[in-house]
C-alpha positions as CSV (number, residue, x, y, z in Angstrom):
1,X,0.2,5.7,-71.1
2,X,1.8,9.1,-69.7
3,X,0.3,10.4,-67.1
4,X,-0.9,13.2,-69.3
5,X,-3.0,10.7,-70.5
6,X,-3.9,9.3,-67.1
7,X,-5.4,12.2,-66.4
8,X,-7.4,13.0,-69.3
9,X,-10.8,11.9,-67.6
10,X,-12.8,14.3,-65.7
11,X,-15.6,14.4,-62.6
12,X,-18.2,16.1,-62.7
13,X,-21.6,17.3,-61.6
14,X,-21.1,15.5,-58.3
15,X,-24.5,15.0,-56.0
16,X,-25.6,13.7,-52.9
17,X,-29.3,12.0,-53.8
18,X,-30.5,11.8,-50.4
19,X,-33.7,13.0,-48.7
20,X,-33.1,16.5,-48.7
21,X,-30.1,16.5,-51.1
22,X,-27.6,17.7,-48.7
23,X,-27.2,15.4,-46.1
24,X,-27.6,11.8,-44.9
25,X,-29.4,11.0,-42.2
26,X,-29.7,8.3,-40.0
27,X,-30.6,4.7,-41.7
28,X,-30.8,6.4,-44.9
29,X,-29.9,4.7,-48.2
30,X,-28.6,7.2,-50.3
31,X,-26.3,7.5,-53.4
32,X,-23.5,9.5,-54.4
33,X,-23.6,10.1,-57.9
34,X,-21.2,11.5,-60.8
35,X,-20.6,11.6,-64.3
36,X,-16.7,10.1,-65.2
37,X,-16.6,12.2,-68.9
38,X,-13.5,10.7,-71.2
39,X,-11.2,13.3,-72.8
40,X,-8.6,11.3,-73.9
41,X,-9.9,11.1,-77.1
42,X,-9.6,7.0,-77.0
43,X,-11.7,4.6,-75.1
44,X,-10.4,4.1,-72.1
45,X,-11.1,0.5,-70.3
46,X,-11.0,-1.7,-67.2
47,X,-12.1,1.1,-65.2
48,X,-12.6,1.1,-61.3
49,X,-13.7,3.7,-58.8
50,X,-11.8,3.1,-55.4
51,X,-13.7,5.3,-52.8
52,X,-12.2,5.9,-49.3
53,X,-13.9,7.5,-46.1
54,X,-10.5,9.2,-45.0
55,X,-12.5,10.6,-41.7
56,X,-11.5,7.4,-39.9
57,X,-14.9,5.9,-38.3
58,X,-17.3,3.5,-40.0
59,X,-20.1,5.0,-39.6
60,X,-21.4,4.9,-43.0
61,X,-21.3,1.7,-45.5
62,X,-20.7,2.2,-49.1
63,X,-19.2,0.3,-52.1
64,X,-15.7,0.6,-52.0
65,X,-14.9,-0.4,-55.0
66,X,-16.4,-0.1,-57.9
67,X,-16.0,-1.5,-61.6
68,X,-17.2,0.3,-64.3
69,X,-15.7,-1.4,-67.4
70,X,-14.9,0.8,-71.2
71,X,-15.8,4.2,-70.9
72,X,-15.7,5.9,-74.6
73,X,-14.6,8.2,-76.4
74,X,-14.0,11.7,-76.6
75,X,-17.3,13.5,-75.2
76,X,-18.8,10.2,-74.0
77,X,-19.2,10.3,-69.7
78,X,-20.5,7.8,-68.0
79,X,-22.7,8.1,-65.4
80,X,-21.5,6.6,-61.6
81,X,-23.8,6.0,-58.6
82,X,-21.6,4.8,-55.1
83,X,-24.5,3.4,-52.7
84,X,-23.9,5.1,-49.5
85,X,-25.9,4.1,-46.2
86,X,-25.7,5.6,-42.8
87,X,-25.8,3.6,-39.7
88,X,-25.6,4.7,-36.0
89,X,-24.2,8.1,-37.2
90,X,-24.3,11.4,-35.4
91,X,-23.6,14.9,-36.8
92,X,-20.7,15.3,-38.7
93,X,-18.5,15.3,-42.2
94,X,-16.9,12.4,-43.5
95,X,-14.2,13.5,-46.4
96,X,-14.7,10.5,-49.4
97,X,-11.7,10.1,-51.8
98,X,-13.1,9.0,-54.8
99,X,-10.0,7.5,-57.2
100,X,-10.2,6.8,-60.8
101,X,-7.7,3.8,-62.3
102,X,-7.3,2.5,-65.9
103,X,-5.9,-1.2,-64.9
104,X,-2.9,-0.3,-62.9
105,X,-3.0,3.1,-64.5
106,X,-3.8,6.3,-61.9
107,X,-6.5,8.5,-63.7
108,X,-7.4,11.3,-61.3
109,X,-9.7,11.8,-58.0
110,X,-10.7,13.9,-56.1
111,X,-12.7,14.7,-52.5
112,X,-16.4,14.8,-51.6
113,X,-17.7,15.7,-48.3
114,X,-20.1,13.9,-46.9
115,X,-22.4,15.6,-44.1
116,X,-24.0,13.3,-41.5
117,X,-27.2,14.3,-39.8
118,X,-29.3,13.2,-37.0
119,X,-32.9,14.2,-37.7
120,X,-34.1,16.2,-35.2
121,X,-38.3,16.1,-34.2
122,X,-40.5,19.2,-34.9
123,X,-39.3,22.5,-32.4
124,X,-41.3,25.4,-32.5
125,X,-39.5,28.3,-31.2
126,X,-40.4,32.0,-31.4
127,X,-37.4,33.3,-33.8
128,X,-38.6,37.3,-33.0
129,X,-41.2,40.0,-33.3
130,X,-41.3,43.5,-34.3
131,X,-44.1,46.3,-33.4
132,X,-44.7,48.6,-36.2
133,X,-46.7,52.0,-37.3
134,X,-49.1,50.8,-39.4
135,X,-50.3,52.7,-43.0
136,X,-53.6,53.6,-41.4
137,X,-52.7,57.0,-38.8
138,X,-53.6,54.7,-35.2
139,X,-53.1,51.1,-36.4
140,X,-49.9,49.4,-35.0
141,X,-49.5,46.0,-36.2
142,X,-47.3,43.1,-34.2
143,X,-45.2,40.7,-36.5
144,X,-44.5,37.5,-34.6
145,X,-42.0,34.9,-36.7
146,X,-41.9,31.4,-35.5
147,X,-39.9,28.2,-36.4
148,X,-39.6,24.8,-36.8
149,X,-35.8,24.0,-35.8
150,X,-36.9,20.0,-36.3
151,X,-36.3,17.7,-39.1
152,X,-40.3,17.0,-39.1
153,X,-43.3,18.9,-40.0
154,X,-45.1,20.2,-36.8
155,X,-48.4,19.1,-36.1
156,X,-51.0,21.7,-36.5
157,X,-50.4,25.0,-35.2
158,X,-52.4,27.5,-33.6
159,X,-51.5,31.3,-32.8
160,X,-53.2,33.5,-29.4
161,X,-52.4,37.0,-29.1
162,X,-53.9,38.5,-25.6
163,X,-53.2,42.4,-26.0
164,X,-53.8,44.2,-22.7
165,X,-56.8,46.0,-21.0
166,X,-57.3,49.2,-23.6
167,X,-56.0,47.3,-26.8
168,X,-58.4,47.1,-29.8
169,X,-57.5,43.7,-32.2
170,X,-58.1,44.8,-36.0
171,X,-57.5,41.0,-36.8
172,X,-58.0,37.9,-35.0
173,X,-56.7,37.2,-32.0
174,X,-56.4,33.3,-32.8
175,X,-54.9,31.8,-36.0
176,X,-54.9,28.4,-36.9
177,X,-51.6,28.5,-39.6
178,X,-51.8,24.5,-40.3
179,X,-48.4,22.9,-39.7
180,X,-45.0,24.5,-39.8
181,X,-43.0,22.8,-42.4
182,X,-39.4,21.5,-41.3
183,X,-36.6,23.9,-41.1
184,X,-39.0,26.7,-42.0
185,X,-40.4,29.9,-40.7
186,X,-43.4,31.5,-40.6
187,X,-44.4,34.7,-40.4
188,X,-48.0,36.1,-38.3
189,X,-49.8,39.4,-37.9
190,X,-51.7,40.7,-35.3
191,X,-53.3,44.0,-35.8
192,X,-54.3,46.4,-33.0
193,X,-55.1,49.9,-32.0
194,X,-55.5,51.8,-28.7
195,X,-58.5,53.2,-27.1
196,X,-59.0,55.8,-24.4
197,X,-59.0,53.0,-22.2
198,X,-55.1,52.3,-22.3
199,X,-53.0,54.1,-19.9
200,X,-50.1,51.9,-19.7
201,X,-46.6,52.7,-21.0
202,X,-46.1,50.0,-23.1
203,X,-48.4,47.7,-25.0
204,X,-47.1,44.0,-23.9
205,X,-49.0,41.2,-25.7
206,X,-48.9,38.2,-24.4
207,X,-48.5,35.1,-27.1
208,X,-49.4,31.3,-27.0
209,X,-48.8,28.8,-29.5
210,X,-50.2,25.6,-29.7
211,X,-49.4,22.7,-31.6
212,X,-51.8,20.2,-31.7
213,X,-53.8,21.8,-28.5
214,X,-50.7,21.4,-26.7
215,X,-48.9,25.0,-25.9
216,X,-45.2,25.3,-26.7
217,X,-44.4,29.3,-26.3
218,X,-45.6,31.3,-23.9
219,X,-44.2,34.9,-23.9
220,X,-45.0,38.7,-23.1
221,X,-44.1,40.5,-26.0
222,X,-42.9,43.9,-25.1
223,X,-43.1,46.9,-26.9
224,X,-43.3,50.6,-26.8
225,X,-46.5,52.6,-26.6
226,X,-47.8,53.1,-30.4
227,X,-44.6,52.3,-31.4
228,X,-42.2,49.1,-32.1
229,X,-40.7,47.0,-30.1
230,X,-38.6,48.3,-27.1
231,X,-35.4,46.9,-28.1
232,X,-35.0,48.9,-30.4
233,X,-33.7,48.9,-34.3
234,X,-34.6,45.3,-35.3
235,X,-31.6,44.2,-37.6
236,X,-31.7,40.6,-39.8
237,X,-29.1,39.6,-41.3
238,X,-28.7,38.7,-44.8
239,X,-25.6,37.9,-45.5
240,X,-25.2,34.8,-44.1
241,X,-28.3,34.4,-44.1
242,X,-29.9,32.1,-41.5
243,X,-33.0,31.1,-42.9
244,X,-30.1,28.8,-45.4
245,X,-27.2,28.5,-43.8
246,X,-28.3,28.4,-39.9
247,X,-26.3,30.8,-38.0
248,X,-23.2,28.7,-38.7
249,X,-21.2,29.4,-41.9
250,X,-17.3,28.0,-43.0
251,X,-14.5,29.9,-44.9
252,X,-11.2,29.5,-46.0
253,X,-10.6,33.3,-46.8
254,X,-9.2,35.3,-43.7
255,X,-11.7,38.2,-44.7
256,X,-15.7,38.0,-44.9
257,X,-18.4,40.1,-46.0
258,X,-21.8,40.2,-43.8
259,X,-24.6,42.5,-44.9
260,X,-28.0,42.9,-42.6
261,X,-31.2,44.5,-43.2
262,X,-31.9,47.8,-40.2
263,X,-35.8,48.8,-39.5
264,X,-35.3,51.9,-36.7
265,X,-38.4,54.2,-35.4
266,X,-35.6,56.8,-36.0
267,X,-32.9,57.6,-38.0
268,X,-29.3,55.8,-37.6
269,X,-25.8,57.0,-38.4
270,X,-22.5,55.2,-39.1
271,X,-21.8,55.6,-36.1
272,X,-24.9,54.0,-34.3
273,X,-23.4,51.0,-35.4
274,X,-20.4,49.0,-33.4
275,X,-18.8,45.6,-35.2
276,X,-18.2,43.2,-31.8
277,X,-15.6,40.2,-33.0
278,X,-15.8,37.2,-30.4
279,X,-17.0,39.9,-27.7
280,X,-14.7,42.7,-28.3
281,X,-15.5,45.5,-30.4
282,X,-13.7,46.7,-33.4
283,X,-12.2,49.9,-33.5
284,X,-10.7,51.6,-36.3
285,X,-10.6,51.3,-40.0
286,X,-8.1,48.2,-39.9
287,X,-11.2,46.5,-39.0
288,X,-14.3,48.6,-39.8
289,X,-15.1,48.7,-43.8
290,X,-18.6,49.7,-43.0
291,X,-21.4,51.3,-45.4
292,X,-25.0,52.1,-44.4
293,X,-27.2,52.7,-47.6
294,X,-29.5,55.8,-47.5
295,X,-32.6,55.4,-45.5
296,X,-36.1,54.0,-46.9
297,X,-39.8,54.8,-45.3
298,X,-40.7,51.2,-44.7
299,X,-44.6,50.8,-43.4
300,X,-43.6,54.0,-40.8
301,X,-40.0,52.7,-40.2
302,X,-36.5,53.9,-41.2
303,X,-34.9,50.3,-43.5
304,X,-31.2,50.3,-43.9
305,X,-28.6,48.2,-45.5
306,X,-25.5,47.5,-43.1
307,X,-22.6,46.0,-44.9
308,X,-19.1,45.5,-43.3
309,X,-15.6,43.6,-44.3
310,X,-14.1,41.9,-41.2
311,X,-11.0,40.4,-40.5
312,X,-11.0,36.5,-39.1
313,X,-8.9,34.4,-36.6
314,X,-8.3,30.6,-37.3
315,X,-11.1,29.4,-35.8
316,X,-14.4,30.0,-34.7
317,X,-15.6,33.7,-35.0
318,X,-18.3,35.0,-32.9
319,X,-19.9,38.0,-34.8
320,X,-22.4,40.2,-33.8
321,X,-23.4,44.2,-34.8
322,X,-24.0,46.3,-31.9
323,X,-27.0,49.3,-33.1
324,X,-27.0,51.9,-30.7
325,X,-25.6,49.7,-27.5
326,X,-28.3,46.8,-28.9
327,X,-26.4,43.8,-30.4
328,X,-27.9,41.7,-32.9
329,X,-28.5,37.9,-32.9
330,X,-24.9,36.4,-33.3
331,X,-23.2,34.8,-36.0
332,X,-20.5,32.3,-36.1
333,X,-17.8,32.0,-39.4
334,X,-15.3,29.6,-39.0
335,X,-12.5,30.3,-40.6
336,X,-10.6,27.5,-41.9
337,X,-8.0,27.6,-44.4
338,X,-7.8,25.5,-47.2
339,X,-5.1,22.8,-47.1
340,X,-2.3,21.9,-49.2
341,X,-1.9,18.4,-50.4
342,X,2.0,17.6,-51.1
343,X,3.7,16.5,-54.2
344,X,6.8,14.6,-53.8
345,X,8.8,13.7,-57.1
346,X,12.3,12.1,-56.1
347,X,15.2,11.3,-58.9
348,X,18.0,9.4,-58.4
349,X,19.7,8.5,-61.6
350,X,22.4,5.6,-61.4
351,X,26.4,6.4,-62.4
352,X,28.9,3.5,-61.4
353,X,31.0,6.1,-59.2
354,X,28.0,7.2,-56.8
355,X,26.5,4.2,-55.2
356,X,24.1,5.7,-53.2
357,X,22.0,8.2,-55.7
358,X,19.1,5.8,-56.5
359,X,19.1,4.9,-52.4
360,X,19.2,8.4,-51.4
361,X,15.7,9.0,-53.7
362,X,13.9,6.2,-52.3
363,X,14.4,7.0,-48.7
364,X,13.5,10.5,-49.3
365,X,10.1,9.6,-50.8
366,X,9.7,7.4,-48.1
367,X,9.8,9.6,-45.4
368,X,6.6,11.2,-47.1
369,X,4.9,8.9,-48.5
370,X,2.8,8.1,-45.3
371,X,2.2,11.8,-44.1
372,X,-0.9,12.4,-45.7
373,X,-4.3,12.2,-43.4
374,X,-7.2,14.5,-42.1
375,X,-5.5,14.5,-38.6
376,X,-2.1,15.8,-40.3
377,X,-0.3,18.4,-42.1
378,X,-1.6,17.4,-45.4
379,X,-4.5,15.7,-46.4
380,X,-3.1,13.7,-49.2
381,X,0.5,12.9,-50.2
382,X,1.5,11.5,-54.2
383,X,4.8,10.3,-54.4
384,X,6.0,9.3,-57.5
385,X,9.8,8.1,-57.7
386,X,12.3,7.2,-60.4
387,X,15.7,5.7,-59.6
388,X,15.9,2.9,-62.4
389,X,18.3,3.3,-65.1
390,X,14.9,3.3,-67.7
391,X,13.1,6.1,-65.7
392,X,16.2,7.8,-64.9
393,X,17.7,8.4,-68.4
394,X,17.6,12.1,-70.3
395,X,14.0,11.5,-71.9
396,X,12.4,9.4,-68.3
397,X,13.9,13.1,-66.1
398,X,12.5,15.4,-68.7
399,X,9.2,13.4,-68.8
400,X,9.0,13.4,-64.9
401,X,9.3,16.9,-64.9
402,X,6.8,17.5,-67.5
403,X,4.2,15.2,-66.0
404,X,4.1,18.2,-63.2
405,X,3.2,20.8,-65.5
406,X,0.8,18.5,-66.9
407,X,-0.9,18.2,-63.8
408,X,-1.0,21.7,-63.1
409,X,-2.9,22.3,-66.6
410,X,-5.3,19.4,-65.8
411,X,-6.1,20.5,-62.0
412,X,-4.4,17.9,-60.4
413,X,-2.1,20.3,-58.6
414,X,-3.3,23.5,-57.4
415,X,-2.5,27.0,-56.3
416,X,-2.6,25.8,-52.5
417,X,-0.5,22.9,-53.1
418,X,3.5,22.5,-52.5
419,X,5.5,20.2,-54.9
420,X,9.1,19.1,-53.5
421,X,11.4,17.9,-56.1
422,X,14.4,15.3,-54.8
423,X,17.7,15.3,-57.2
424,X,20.6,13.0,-56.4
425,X,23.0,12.3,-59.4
426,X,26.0,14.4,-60.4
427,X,26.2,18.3,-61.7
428,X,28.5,19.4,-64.5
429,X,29.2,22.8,-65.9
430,X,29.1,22.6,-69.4
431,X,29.4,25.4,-71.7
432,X,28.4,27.8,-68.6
433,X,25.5,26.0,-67.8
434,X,24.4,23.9,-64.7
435,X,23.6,20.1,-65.6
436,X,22.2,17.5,-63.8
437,X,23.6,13.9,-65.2
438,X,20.9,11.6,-66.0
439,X,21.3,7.5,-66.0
440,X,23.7,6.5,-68.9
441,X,25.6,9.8,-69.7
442,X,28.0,9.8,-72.1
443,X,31.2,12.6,-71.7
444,X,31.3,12.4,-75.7
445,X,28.1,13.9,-75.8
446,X,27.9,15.9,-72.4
447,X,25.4,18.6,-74.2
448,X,22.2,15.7,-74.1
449,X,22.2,15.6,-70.2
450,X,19.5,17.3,-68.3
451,X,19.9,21.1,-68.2
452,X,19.0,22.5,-64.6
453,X,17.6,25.9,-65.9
454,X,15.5,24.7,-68.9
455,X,14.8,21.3,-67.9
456,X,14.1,21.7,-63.9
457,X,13.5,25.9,-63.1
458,X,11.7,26.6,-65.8
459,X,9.0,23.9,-65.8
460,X,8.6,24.4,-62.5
461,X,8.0,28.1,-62.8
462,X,5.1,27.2,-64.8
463,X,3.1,26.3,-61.5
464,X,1.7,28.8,-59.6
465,X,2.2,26.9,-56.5
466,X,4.5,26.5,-53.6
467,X,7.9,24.8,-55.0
468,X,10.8,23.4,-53.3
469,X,13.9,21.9,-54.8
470,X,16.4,19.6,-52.5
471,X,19.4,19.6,-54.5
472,X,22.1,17.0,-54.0
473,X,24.2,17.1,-57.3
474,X,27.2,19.4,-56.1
475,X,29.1,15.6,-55.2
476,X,31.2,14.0,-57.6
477,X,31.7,10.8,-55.9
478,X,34.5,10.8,-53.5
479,X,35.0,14.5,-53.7
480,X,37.1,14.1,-56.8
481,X,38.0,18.1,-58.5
482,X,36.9,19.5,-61.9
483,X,33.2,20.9,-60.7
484,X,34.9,24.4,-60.2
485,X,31.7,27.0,-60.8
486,X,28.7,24.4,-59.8
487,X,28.1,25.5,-56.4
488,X,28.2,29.3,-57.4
489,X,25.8,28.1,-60.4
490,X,23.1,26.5,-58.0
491,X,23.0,29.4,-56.2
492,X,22.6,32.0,-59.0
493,X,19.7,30.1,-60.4
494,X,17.9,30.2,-57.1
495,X,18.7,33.9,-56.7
496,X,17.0,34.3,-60.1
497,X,13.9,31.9,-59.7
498,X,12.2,33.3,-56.8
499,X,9.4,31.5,-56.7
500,X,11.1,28.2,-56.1
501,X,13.2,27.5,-52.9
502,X,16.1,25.6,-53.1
503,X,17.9,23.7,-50.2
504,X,21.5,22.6,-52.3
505,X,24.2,19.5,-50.6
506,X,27.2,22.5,-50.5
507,X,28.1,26.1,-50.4
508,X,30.2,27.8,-53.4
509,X,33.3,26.2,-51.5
510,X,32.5,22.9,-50.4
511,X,31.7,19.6,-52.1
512,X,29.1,17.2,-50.9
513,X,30.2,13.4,-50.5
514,X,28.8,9.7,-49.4
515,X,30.1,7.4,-47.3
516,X,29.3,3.5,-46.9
517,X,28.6,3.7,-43.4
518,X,24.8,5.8,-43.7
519,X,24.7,4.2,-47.5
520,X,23.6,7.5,-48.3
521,X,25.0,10.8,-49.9
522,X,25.9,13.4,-47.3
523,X,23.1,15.5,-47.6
524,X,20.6,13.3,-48.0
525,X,21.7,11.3,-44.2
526,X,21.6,15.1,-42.9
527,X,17.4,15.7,-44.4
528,X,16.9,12.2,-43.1
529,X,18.2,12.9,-39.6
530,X,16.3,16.1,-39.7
531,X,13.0,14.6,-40.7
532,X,14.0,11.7,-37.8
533,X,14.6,14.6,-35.5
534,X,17.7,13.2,-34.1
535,X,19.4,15.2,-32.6
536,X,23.7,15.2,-31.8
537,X,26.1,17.0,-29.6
538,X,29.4,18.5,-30.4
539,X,31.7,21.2,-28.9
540,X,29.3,23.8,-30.0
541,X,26.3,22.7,-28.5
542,X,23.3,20.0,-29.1
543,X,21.0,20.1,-31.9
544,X,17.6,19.1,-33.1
545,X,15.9,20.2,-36.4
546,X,12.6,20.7,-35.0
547,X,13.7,23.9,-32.5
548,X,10.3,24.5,-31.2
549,X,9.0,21.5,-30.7
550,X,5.8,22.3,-32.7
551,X,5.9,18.6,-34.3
552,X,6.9,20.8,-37.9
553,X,10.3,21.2,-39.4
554,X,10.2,24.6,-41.6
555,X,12.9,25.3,-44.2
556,X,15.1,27.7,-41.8
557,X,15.1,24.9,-39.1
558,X,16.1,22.1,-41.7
559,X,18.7,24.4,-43.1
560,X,20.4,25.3,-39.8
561,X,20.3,21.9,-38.8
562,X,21.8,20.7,-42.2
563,X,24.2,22.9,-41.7
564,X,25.3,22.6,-38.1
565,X,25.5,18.4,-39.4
566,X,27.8,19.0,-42.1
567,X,30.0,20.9,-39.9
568,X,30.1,18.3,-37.5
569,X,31.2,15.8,-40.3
């Protein structure tokens, strides 16, 4: 089975069936649940689901492996149910690897995130109010919103208004609304006009709420005279909205759009409004993509739409829009970029003059092959390696190399991922062209060898990914002569492939070599010592691959260091 074929199964419609759906709460039994559909076009059996919480705490039990059997043919699925059951948990995301094996066959998998909740008991909380101009000519009407922040259902709920000395109610000044449903708001009027009796400035109304005869708010609402309230331009936002996101949203784009609803006494401008971007505000159009829709006549009030594009920092962003010197109620958007998961495919093809090749793949893979992990660089790591004469010959390199573009069609890699390609083996120029000598290669027939452009390059150009190639087939085993042109060959095909970066064992002068001391090729001891960051001293200094000490080696570091070795060998 190729791994085109490992691959033809798909998950889908995956769900979290828990109380609300979304989340798992404390002693909860829940499920996950998706459907494994077949599109191999053959049964496929001795199937298993290997699920791993990859967040590194056990605070949630679940089947860890599971066996599901035959799954059929072609547009047969199968549906899959992984108990899940919290324990002492607390509020967090757990990230769930789900893998899919055939035997000892690798299908596909892919990540679910799991988010952990501690229900919370019924809040009430006043989430704002809003005077208004009434239809009627003297009517002003008061709009109190409260909400239940809890995971429960209040008890029952009553409402007070007391207006001041001078303040007609048109509507009951006590409501009994029944409970508040969890995570929900509710919305009460109180209706009201003045009488010759009212000489204050401002009509403040104070408000109670009770919930079950015990009081919870107590506040003086303050608002204009006949008008709304005296903050101002009330402004809600929309877009994130908090009534279903909470004032908390996540992104991995470095841009988001926000859009709010505006009710003003009086007529706003562009520039009544400011954008304020974790307390400072924004000034210019680098960072102010702003439109404010034409006014409406909303029950006496001027309604806008405010919409705005704004840049984001890695992090936590603290939004807010800023009406006429009044900010709004903040919002915070993370921004958090997607991350790459790594693809390492090392080839190391055996000839009887290069002892090293097969050697120099393996310990390249395995200085990757344990690098993936929440707490690191990438998430998740595949290495896949080939250094036996039967993986290694034309048909096992080509295949390798098609199995990448196969997993680029199928989904397995993706636009955010990097795939790093490891060649040891000999080049050749033959006929003009750059080849890479597979296991086996005969001289008699030195066209059937592995042709660098076609074979390597051009699959490789297929993904739209990040792609790196590390190149070690400029050698020829003791440094014998007759590769004149290979170096300057290399480096022309990387000059014309731009999308993949190339990091080759010699310069259009040198040769690479190995040597039985490092039982290693040349360049491969230098990426090693890099990736070690060991460092070494010579008459032109001391050197270290990782410069800045940031725990990362980029490609300029590792070629300078690379470079700086070979001189010193």
């Amino acid at each position: 089975m190729g791994v085109r074929d490992q691959n033809a199964v798909e998950i889908a419609e995956i769900k979290l069936n828990s109380q609300d759906n979304k989340t798992i709460q404390r002693n909860e039994n829940a499920y996950l649940s998706f459907r494994l559909n077949n599109k191999s076009g053959a049964e496929l059996g001795d199937i298993k689901v290997e699920v791993e919480d990859r967040t590194g705490t056990s605070r949630l039990e679940y089947w860890a492996v599971n066996y599901l059997g035959q799954v059929g043919s072609e547009r047969s699925g199968k549906i899959v149910r992984i108990p899940v059951r919290s324990k002492d948990i607390t509020n967090g995301e757990h990230n769930f690897n789900l893998k899919i094996t055939s035997g000892d066959k690798y299908l596909t998998e892919t990540d679910v995130k799991l988010v952990t909740r501690v229900p919370l008991p019924a809040s009430l909380q006043l989430a704002g109010y809003n005077y208004f101009n009434s239809t009627r000519s003297d009517e002003v009407t008061l709009r109190v919103t409260l909400e239940n922040a809890g995971d429960a259902n209040s008890g029952p709920t009553e409402v007070v208004f007391t207006p001041p000395v001078g303040i007609r109610p048109s509507s009951t000044a006590s409501t009994n609304i029944g409970p508040i449903a969890a995570r929900s708001k509710r919305e009460i009027d109180f209706l009201f006009t003045k009488t010759p009796q009212f000489t204050g400035a401002a009509v403040n109304v104070v408000l109670v709420v009770k919930e079950g005869g015990t009081e919870k708010i107590r506040k003086t609402l303050e608002g204009r005279k006949g008008g709304i309230g005296s903050g101002g331009a009330v402004s809600i936002w929309t877009d994130p909205d908090p009534n279903e996101v909470g004032n908390r949203v996540k992104t991995n784009s470095n841009q988001k759009e926000i859009k709010m609803n505006v009710l003003s006494e009086k007529g706003l401008e562009p520039k009544s409004f400011k954008l304020r971007v974790n307390g400072v505000e924004m000034e210019g159009s680098k960072f102010n993509e702003q439109e404010l829709s034409a006014p409406k006549r909303d029950t006496g009030l001027f309604s806008y739409t405010y919409r705005n594009k704004i840049p984001l920092i890695l992090g936590v962003n603290r939004v807010e829009v800023v009406i006429d010197g009044k900010p709004s109620e903040s919002i915070f958007i993370e921004y958090a970029p997607q991350r790459s998961n790594l693809f390492i495919l090392a080839i190391g093809p055996a000839h009887s003059d290069l002892l090293y090749t097969a050697k120099d793949a393996k310990d390249f893979a395995e200085v990757f092959r344990n690098q993936g992990g929440m707490d690191k660089l990438y998430p998740n790591v595949h290495v896949q390696e080939i250094t036996t004469p039967e993986t290694t010959n034309l048909t096992g390199i080509k295949a390798a190399m098609y199995d990448l573009n196969y997993m680029w069609k199928d989904g397995i890699i993706t636009p955010n991922d990097v795939v790093v390609v490891f060649l040891s083996s000999h080049g050749k120029m033959v006929e003009n062209r750059f080849k890479i000598l597979q296991s086996g290669y005969n001289p008699k027939y030195e066209n059937l060898s592995v042709d660098y452009k076609t074979d390597v390059l051009e699959v490789l150009d297929r993904l739209k990914c990040k792609k790196l190639i590390f190149l070690d087939a400029c050698h020829s085993g003791g440094a014998k002569d007759g590769f004149d042109g290979l170096s300057k060959a290399v480096i022309d095909l990387a000059n014309t492939h731009s999308g993949v970066s190339t990091l080759s064992s010699c310069k259009a002068d040198e040769k690479s070599y190995e040597a039985q001391n490092w039982q290693n090729g040349a360049f491969t001891e230098a990426i090693l010592e890099a990736f070690s960051n060991n460092s070494f001293s010579d008459a032109r200094g001391s050197f270290q691959a990782d410069v800045n000490n940031d725990r990362i080696i980029n490609l300029g570091e590792l070629t300078i260091f690379c470079n700086a070795e070979y001189l010193n060998w």
